[in-house]
N, C-alpha and C positions, 0 to 999 in steps of 0.2 A: 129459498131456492139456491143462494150464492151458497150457504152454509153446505149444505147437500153434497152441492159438486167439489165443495173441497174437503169433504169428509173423503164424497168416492175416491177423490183422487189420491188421497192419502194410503187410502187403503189400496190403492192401483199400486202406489209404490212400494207398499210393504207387501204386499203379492208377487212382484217379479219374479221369474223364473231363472233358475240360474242359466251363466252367461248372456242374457236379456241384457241389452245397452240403451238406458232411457235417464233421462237429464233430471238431476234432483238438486234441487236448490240450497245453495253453499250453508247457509243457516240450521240446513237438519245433518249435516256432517259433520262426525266427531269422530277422534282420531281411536283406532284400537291397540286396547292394553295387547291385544294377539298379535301385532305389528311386531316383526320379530328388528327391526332397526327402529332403535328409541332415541340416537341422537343425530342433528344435524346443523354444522356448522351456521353462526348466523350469516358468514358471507356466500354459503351457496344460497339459502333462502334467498335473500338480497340477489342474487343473479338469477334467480330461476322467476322469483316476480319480472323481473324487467323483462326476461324473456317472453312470459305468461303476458302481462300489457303489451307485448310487441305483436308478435305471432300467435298467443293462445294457449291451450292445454292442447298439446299434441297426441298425447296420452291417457285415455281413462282410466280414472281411478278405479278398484276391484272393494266393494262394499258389500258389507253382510246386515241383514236386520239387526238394528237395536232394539231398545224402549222406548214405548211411546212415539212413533210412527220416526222415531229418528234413526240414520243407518253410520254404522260403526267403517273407518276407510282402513281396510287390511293391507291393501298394498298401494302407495301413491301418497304416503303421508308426508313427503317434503311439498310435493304440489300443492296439498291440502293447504298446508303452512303458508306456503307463499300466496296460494288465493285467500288469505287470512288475512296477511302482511298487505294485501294488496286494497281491501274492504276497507282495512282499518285505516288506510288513508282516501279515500274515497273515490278512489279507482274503477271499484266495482262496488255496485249495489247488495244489501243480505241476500235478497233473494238470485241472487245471480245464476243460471243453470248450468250444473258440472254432467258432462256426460258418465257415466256409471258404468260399470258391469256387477252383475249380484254373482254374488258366493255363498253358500251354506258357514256355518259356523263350523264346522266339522272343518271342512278345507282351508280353514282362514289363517290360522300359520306355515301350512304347506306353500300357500299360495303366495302370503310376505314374503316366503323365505328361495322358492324360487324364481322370486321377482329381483331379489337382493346379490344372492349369490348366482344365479347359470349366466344374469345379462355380464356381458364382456366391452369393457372403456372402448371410449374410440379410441384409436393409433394417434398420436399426438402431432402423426404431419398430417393425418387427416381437417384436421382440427384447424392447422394454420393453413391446410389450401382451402377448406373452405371460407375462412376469413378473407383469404387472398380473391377467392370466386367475387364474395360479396366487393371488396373494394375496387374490383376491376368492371363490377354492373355501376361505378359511380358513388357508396358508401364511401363518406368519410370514417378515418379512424375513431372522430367523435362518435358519429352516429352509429356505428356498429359497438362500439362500448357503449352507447345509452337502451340499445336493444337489447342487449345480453349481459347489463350489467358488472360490467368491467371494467377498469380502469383504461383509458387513452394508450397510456403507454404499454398497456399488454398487448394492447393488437396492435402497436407498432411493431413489437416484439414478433409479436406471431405473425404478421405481415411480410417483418425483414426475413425470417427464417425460411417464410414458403417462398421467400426472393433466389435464394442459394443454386447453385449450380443444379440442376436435375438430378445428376449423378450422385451428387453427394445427398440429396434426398432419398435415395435410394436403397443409398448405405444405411441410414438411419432409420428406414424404415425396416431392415433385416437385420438389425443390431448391432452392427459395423463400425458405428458412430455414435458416441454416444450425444446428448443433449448440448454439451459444453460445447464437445468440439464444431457440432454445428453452429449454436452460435458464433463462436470466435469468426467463422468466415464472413459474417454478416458485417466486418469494417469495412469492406471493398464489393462492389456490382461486379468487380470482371469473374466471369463465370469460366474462363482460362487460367488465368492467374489464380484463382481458386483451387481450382484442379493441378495446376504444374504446383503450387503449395501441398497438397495431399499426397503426391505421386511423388516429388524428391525427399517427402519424411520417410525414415525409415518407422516401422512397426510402432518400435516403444519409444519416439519422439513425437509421437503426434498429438502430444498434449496441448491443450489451448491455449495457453500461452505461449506456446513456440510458436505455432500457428498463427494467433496475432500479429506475433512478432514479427514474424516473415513478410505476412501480408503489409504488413508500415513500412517495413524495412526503407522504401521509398518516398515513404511519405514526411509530412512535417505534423508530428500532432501537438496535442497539447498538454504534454508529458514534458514539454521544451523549457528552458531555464528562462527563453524566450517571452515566452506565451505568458509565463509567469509573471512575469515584469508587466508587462502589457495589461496584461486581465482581459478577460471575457467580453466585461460591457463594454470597453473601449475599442476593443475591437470589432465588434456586432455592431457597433454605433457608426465605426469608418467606414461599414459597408460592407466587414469580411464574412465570408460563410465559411458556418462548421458543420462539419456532421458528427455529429453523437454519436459514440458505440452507444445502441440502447444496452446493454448486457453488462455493461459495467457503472458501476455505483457509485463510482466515484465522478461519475460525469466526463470520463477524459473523450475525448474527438480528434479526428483528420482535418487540420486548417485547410480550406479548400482554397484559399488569398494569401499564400507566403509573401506576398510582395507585399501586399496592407501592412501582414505582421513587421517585415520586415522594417518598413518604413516609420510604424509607431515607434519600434524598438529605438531606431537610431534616435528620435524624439527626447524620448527619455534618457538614455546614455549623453544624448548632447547637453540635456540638461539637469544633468548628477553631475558630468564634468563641468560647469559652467559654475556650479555652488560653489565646489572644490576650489577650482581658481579666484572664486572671491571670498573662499577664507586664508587667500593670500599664496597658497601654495605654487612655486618657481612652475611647474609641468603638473600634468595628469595624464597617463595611460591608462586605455582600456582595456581585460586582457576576459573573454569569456569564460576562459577558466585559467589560472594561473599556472603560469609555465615554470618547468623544474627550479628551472635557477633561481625563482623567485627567494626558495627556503634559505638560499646560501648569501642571500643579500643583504650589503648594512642597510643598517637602517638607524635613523635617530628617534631617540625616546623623550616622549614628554616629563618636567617636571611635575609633581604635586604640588596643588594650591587649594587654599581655602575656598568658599564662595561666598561670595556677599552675601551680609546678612539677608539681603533686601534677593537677593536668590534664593536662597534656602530656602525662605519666607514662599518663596515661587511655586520651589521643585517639593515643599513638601506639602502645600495645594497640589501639583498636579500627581502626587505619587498616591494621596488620597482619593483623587478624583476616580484615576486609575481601578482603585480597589474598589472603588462603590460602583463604577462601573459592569466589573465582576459578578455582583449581585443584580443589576439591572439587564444582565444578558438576557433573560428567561422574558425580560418584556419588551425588548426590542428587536424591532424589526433584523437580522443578521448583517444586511449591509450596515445599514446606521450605524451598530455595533461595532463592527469593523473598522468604518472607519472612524467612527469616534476612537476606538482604542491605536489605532495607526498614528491621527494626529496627537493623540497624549505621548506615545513615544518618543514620537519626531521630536517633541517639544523638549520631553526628559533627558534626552540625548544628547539635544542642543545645551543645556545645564550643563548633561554631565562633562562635557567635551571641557567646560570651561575649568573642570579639576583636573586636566590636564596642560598645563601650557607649554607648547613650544618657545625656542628665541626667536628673537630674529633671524639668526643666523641659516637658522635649520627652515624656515620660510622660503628666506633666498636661494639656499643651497639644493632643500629638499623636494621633494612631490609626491604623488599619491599614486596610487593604482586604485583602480576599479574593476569590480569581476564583479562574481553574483555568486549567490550564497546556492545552496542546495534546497531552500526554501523558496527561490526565486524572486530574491528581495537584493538589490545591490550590497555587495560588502566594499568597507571603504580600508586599507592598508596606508598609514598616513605616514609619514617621515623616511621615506625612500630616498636614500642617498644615489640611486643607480637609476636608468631608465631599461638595463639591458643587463644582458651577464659580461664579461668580461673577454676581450679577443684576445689572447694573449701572442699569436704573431701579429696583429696590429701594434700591439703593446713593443712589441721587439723592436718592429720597424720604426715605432716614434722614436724609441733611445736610440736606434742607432743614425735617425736624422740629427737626435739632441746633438750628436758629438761632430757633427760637420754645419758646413758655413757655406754659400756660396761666393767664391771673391768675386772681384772685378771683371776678369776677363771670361766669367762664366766657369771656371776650373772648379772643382770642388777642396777645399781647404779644412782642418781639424781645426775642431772648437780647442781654446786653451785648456789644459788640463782642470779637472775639479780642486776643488780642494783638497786637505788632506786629513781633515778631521775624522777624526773612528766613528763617528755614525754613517757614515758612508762607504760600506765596504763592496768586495766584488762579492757575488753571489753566492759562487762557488763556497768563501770561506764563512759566509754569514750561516749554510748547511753545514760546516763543520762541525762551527759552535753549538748550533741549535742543538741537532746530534748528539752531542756529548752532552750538555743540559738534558735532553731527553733521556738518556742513559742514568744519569745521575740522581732525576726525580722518580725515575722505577723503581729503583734502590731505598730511596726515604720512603715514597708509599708504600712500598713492600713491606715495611718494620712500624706504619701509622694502622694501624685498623681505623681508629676511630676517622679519623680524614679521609680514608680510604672509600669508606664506607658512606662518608656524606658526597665522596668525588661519584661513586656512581650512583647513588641517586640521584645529584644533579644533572650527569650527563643523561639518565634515561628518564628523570622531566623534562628536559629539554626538548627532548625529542619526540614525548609523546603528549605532553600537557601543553605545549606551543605549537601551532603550525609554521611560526618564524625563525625557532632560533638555535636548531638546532646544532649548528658551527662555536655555537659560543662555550663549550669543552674544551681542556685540551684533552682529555679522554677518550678513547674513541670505542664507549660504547655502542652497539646498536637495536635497539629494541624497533623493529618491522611490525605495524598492528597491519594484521589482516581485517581486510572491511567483510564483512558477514553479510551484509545487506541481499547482494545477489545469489549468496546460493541456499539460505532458509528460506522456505517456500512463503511462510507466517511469521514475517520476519516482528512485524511492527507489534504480532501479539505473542511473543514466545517470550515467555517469562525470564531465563536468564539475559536476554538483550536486557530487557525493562531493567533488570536487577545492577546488571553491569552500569549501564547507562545514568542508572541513580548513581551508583556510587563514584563514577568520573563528573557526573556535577556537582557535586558535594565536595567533593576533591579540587573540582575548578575554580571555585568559592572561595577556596581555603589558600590556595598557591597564590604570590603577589600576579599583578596582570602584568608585570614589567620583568622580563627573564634577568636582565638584570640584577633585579635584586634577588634573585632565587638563592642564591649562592649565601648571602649573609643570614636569609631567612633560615635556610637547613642548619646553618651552623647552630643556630639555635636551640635545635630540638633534640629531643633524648636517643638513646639509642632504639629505646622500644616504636618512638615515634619514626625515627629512620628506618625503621624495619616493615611499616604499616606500611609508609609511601612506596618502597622497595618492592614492597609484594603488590602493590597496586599497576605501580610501572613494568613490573614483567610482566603483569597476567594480562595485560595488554599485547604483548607479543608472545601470545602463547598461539599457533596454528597448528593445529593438525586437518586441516579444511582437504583432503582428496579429491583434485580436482583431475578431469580428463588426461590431459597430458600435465606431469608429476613426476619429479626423479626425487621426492622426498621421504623415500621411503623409512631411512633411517631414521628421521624428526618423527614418524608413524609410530614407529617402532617404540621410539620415544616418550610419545603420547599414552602409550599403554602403561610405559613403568610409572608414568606419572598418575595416570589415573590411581593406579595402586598408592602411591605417597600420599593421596589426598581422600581415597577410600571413595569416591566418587561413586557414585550408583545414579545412571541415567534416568534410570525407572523414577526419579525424585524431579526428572525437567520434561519427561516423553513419556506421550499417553499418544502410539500408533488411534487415527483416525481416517475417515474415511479421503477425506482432502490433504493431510499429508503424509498420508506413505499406502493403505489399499489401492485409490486409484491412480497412483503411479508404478504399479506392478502387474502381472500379468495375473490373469485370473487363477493359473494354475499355482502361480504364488501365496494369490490370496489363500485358493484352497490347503496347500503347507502349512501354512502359519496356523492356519485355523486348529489343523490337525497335529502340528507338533502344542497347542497351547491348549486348546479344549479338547480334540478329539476327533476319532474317523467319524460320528454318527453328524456331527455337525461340516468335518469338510466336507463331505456327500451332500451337501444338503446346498451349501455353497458352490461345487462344482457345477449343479443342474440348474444356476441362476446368471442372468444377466452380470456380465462384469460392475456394472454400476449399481447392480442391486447387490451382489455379491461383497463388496466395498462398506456398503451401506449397512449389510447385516452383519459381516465382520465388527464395526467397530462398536455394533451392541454387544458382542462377545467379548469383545477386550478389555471394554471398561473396568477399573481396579484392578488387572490381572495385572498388571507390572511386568508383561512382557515386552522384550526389547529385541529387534531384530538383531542378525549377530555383528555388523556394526558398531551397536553401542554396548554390545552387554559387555562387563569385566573381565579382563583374561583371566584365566583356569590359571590357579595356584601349580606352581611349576611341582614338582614331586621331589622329595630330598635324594638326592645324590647317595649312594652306599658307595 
């Protein structure tokens, strides 16, 4: 009798009628080769299950007769998959009932294919208000990522996004705004301050990083030299709140406790300066970043010393530890790591400090400065003979106290004359002489190449392979390195930094660490070798950087003969992408370039697309073509003169 009714029923289901909707059990569904989409990601499966266990099959599958009472799924084959995904871990039972619609075989790729192609994405702020709907009925971000299978932090994402002023959801929902630029408004709630941010950019500044940047403009984040010094967990531990840009990957945030921060900070600087003073040193100033005068300052230098055997013994245990360390990165925890390798430093340091020794004199006389590095790690500047730059009408005024005396009756009286010895001249005449010495050694260098030639290499290491010691020439060359950092968008991944960057520490290696001795070291080396270091220290001061306001046009102009002396071809360091240089142009840009490099049939094609799609499909065009916009490409061969 049981046998019977599940024969009939069998045949009931292989009977349906087309578009008949009747529940057939997961076990007789097998996916069809007429399925005109044969692949799908495994993390949408993985989210369409969690949605499927959440909420269900919102959607019927479209199946056609197979063999043997089993039905073939023409359209709905990722659902198929994830009720699969979802069995296999025992979620659902085999026989679990999928609701159906039957199709003939005839219509069975018509039917895939406009299931595939006519349905249209949701709008992607659709997407984050309805996240927004669900967390406002009470959904946590967890619990809404374990329904729909996504990660925590994407529906923060999508939650902060549908946070945004209205207005500017608006824009993006008409294509106004692209994806970036709304997130970027997502570091600040004030939905004014948002707005007065969009409304004083002009057109083509409202990149997200400007944006950002505006929007902090007031704030304290954790971008600070500050914060750095402090760290995270020390500060989350004293109580401070941060808020996270979700949108940025490198974790930076808005310190919401500048007073916290502040207060740790002093913590630490009180005691960096505290070490300092107990390895003797007369003063210690703090300076956050070091002020000008710094560079023009004496300073005393340490001797070289040996270290005890019973040190070495030490430093070359912990220089060992150091590098096995290295290899143990992959199995430790990152803090641990960290700071395991922190205190190996701290340690090698303290060694190395000991191959240099100061006197006594320079203890009593000298002190230190404290600043912070760009890493945001204290830097220490040790045998400062100054606390300050120099007054020079204070200076006036002491000498001309030195030459009076107060007498007796309160009158003011002249000190006895000085001596009369020749080191002691008037000012005026001590300029004379110099003067003419200076006159006299322009003449001898004039007629030395060879000294010449070691005089300006040393004066342009001095000033670009020291940050201290530049004064110590009597030369006065000046080699200016422009910092690159802020105006390469890819700064950290653009291949000639990395290249430049290698070969100034290879060069750092090599120069003694005492400017001092620079001068006896060059004398040393050949002329071939004086000509490497020579071309290393100009190319350091090479700028042709065009910045907004710029009167250097002539260095510009400059920059092109040069390129031709060196045969330079951009096309060998710049490959146009969609991140730095399409979507910083206007679309109608995009479409030129398209059309001056491939052609009308593809600008057209790019004019009728979303700016950011447009971007997007440009830099599949570009690839290998070695076009350069007319910035970088080489000036046009001047024509010979008749």
């Amino acid at each position: 009798m049981g046998k019977g009714k599940t024969a009939s029923r069998e045949q009931g289901e292989q009977t349906m009628t087309p578009t008949e909707i009747q529940p057939i059990v997961l076990n007789k569904l097998d996916a069809d080769p007429k399925n005109v989409r044969k692949t799908y990601t495994p993390g949408s499966v993985e989210s369409l299950a969690a949605s499927i266990g959440s909420v269900g099959v919102l959607q019927n599958l479209v199946v056609r007769p197979g063999k043997k009472g089993r039905f073939l799924v023409s359209a709905g084959g990722r659902r198929l998959a994830a009720l699969k995904l979802l069995q296999e871990r025992g979620a659902i039972p085999a026989d679990h009932p999928v609701n159906c619609q039957m199709r003939d075989e005839d219509s069975a790729v018509e039917v895939s294919l406009a299931e595939n192609v006519m349905r249209e994405a949701m709008h992607p702020l659709d997407e984050f208000e309805a996240f927004k709907t669900l967390s406002d009925h009470g959904k946590s971000p967890d619990q809404i990522a374990s329904r729909f299978g996504v990660t925590e932090n994407l529906v923060k994402r999508r939650l902060a996004l549908a946070k945004t002023a209205p207005e500017l959801r608006e824009l993006f929902r008409s294509g106004e705004i692209e994806l970036s630029q709304l997130a970027a408004f997502t570091v600040v709630d004030d939905h004014a301050r948002q707005l007065e941010v969009w409304n004083n950019l002009g057109q083509w500044s409202r990149h997200s990083a400007t944006i950002r940047r505006m929007l902090l403009a007031e704030q304290t984040t954790t971008d600070t030299p500050r914060f750095a010094v402090v760290g995270e967990a020390a500060y989350l531990e004293a109580g401070g709140v941060l808020r996270k840009d979700l949108f940025d990957e490198s974790g930076s945030g808005v310190i919401k406790s500048p007073d916290i921060l502040i207060a740790l900070f002093n913590k630490e600087v009180d005691a960096a300066r505290a070490k300092l003073l107990a390895e003797g040193w007369a003063w210690v100033e703090f300076f956050e970043t070091l002020p000008d005068w710094y560079y023009g300052s004496v300073r005393a230098y340490p001797t070289d010393t040996e270290l005890s055997p019973e040190d070495q013994v030490v430093l070359d245990g912990l220089e060992a530890e150091l590098e096995s360390l290295d290899f143990e990165g992959a199995t430790l925890e990152p803090q641990e790591w960290e700071q395991r390798q922190a205190a190996l430093h701290e340690q090698i340091e303290q060694l190395d400090r000991k191959t240099r020794a100061y006197s006594e004199a320079d203890y009593l006389a000298a002190g230190a400065f404290l600043t912070i590095s760009n890493f945001g790690k204290f830097r220490i500047e040790r045998g400062m003979m100054s606390r300050g730059p120099k007054d020079d009408s204070a200076e006036a005024e002491q000498d001309e106290g030195e030459n009076e005396v107060e007498g007796t009756d309160g009158s003011v009286l002249a000190k006895p004359a000085r001596s009369a010895g020749l080191d002691d001249l008037s000012l005026s005449l001590v300029e004379d002489l110099s003067a003419r010495k200076t006159a006299a050694l322009r003449v001898a260098l004039a007629n030395n190449p060879d000294v010449a030639l070691v005089t300006v290499v040393h004066a342009m290491l001095l000033r670009v392979g020291y940050s201290y010691a530049r004064e110590q020439s009597a030369v006065q060359v000046s080699v200016t390195p422009e910092y690159l950092k802020g105006s390469i968008s890819d700064y950290e991944d653009y291949a000639p930094v990395a290249e430049f960057a290698s070969l100034w520490e290879n060069l750092g290696h090599a120069i003694p660490g005492n400017p001092s001795d620079l001068w006896d070291w060059l004398t040393d080396k050949t002329t071939d070798e004086l000509l490497s270091l020579l071309a290393a220290a100009a190319a350091k001061g090479v700028n042709v950087v065009e910045k907004k306001f710029s009167d250097r046009g002539q260095a510009f102009e400059h920059g092109k003969v040069l390129s031709q002396a060196l045969a330079l071809d951009m096309a060998d360091w710049f490959m146009p992408t969609a991140e730095n240089f399409f979507k910083r142009v206007s679309k109608d840009q995009i479409a030129t370039a398209i059309k001056e490099a491939v052609g009308d049939d593809e600008a057209a094609k790019a004019a009728k697309m979303k700016k950011g799609d447009a971007a997007v499909y440009a830099e599949t065009l570009f690839k290998d073509r070695r076009w350069l916009p007319p910035q970088l490409r080489a000036p046009a061969p001047q024509e010979p003169a008749f």
